[in-house]
N, C-alpha and C positions, 0 to 999 in steps of 0.2 A: 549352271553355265550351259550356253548351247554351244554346237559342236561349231565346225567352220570347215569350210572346203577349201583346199590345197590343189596347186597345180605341181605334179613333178616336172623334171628338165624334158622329160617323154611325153609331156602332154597328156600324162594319165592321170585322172580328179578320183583324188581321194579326201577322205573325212578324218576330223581329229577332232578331237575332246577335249574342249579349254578346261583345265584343270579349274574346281570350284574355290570359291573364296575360301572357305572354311578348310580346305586341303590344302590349301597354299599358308592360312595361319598358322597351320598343325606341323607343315615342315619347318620354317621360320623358327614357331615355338622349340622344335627339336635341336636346331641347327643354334639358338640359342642358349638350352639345355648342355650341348657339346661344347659350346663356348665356355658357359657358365663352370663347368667341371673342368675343362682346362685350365680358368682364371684360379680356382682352387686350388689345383696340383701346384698351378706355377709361383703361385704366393708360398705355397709352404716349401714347396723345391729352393727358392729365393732366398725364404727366412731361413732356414737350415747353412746358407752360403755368408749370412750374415748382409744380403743384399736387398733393399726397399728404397723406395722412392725420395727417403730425405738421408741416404746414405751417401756416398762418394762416387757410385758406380750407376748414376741415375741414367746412362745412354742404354747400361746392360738391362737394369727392367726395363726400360722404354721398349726395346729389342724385343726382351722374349713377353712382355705383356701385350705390349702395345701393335706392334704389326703382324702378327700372325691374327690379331682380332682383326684389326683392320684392314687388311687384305682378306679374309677369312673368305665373303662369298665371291671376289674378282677371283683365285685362284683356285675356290672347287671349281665352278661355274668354268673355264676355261679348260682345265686340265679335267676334268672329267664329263665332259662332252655336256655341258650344261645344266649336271645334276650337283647340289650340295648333298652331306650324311639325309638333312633333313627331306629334300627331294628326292634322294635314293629311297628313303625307305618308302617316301607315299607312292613310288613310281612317274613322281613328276618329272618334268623334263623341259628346259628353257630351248625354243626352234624358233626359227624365222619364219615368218608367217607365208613363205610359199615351202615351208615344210624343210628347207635347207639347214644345215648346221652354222647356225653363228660363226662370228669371227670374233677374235678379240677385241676389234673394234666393237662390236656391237655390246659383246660384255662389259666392255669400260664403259661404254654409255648409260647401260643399264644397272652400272656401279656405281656410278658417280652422281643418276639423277636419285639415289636412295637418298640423298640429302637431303631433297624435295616432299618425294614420297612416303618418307618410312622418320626419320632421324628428327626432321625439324616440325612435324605434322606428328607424332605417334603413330606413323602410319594412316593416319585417318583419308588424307589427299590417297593414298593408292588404295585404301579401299572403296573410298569414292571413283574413283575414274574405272577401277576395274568392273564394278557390279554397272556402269551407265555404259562402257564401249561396246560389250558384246563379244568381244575378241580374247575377256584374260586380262586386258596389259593395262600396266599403270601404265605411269607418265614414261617411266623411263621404258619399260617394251614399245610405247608409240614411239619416243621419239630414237629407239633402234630397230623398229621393226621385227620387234620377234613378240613374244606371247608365249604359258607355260601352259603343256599339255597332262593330259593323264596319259600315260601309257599303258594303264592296265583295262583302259578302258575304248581301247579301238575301235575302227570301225568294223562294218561289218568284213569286211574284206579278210581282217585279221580274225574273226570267228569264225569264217568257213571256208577261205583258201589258203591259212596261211601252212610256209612249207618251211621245216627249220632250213636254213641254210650255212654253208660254215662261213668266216669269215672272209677267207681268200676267195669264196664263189667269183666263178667269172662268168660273165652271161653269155649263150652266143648269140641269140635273135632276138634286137630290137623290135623286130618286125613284130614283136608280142603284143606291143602298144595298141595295136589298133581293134583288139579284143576290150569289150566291158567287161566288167565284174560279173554282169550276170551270165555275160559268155562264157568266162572262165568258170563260175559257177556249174554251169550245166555241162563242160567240156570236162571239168573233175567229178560228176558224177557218174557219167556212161564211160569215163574213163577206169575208177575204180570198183562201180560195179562190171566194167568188161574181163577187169584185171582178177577181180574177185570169182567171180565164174568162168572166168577160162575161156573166154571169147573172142581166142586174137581176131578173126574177119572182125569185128567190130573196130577192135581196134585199130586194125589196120585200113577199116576206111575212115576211122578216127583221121588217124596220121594222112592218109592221103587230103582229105577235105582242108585240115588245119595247112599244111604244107600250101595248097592252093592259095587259100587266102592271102597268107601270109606270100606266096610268089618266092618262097627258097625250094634249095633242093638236099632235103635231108640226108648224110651220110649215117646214121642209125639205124638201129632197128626201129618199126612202129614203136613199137612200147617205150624204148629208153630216148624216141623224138617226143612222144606225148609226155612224159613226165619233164625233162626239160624244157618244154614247153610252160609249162606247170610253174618248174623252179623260176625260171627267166622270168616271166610275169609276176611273182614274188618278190623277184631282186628289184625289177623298175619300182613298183610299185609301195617298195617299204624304202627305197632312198628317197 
């Protein structure tokens, strides 16, 4: 699968990794697998209760068989930000193809066109349309606009600048934006080799040059304006 470019809400272009055909059958198959050993538990948890499908109590199997299978990927896919067990474990991830978090809108869409894609076709229609778009997406990611990515497999941005951040992070300077990756590339080199040998002057025309560009007026020291510099261009660039 090739990758695709992403615009964030900062006007910063970043790269993603359409998650490949064969990685997306592997989570499915998995996510099927889960399924499959639940249908198990829940048949013999039933039969133990005296309860099957040609008994008196046909609403309660319908219940516990029937809609947790069938809601099974509308409610990972939503509640866990677009991953199911099976996509968690490959790393994949369902996004809207300018890189934003789906909605449930778009989740139901892309629930409901598996009737098309996966249910009435054996899947065949969405392996078709995904290996011809370029983008990932069967029928139903075109017609919600999202597409499933690798996440283990980033761009370069997350191989050579990325900064862990916690989750509350709060940014202060958008102003970051107007740095490329390969700015930041080279601004976290002579940054960490300065930090690494003891070089504050360096770093301290680090910080005055960046502060220019950027047109704020740092209340920091050099050092802890340059690494939040650092952070801040991590936080735009991974939303």
């Amino acid at each position: 699968m090739d990758n695709f470019q992403i615009e964030t809400a900062q006007n910063v272009s970043i790269q993603q990794n359409v998650a490949g055909i064969g990685e997306r059958l592997l989570g499915y198959l998995i996510d099927m697998l889960i399924l499959g050993i639940y249908w198990v538990a829940s048949l013999f948890s039933l039969a133990a209760f005296g309860i099957d499908s040609d008994s008196g109590n046909v609403m309660v199997f319908f219940m516990v068989m029937g809609i947790p299978t069938f809601l099974y990927f509308l409610l990972f896919e939503t509640l866990w930000d677009g991953r199911t067990p099976g996509k968690a474990a490959l790393k994949l991830r369902v996004v809207k193809l300018d890189g934003s978090k789906p909605g449930f809108g778009s989740f139901f869409v892309r629930w409901i066109m598996r009737i098309i894609d996966i249910t009435l076709s054996s899947g065949g229609v969405a392996v078709f349309t995904i290996l011809l778009n370029g983008k990932g997406q069967r029928l139903g990611d075109m017609a919600a606009g999202t597409t499933v990515i690798n996440e283990s497999e980033k761009v370069k941005i997350n191989q050579t600048l990325l900064v862990n951040l916690p989750e509350d992070y709060v940014p202060k300077y958008p102003q970051v934006t107007i740095f490329s990756d390969k700015d930041m590339q080279t601004i976290k080199t002579v940054f960490d080799g300065a930090r690494r040998n003891g070089n504050h002057n360096v770093i301290v025309k680090l910080a005055e040059r960046l502060s220019g560009q950027m047109q704020v007026q740092p209340v920091e020291k050099p050092i802890l304006f340059v690494d939040r510099v650092l952070r801040d261009y991590n936080f735009y660039t991974q939303q």
